[in-house]
N, C-alpha and C positions, 0 to 999 in steps of 0.2 A: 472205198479206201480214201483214206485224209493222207497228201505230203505234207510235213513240217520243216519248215525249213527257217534253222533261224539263225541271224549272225552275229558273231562276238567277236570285239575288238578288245584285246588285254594291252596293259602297261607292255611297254618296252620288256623290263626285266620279270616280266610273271609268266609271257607265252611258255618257257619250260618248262615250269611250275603247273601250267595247266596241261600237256601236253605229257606227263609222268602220271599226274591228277588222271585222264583222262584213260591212259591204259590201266589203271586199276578198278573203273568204272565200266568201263564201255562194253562188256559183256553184259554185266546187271541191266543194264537199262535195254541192250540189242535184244536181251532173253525175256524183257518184261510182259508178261500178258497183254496182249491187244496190238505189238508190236511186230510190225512185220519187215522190220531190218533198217540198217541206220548205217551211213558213212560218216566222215567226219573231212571236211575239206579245208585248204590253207591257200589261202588265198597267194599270187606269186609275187603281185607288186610289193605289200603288205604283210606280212608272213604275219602279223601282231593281230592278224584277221583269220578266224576262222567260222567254217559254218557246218550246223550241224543239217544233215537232207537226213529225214527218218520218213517213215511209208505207217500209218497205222492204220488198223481195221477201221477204228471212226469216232467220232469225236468224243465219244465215252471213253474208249481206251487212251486214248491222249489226256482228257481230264484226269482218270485213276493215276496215270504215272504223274500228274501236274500234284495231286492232291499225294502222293504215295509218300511213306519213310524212305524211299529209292531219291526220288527229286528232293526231298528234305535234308537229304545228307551232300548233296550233292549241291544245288543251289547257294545256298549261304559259305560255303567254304571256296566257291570260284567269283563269285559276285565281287567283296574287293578287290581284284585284279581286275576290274573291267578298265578299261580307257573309254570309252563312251558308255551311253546306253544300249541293249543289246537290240535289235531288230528281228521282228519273228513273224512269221505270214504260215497261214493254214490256206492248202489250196489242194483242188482235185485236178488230173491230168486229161487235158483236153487231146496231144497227141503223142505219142513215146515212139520214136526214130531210131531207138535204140533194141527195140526188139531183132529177134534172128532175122534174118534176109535169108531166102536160099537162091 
């Protein structure tokens, strides 16, 4: 399994714009083959920051959704809103503390 985690900082006046953007998408992409669930976080200092933590099967199915009409519609319609350049890291988990406890 690959996490993806990547993070976007929008203009001031776009975070709503992307964040309206964003529920009309975020199924297609949560449901896309190879895709095994996705959050979407906001940062508290910064709310103009958020990150995407998605969980995928493995670097194939991260590539088809990078290469897909799903990312192509997607991509170029939130990309002017950005306030910086976005940041994005592929990485495997070494330990998850969040599993059940009994």
């Amino acid at each position: 399994m690959l996490i993806r985690i990547v993070q976007l900082h929008f203009q001031e006046d776009k975070i709503d714009d992307f964040l309206a953007f964003f529920d009309t998408v975020k199924d297609k992409v949560n449901s896309f083959p190879g895709c095994l669930g996705m959050k979407l976080l906001r940062d508290l200092d910064t709310p103009t920051i958020v990150m995407t933590y998605s969980h995928w099967k493995n670097e194939v199915a991260l590539e088809n959704y990078r290469k897909s009409e799903t990312f192509g519609q997607i991509w170029p319609k939130i990309k002017p809103w950005f306030a910086e350049k976005p940041q994005a890291w592929s990485v495997t988990e070494h330990f998850n503390g969040f599993e059940i406890k009994d």
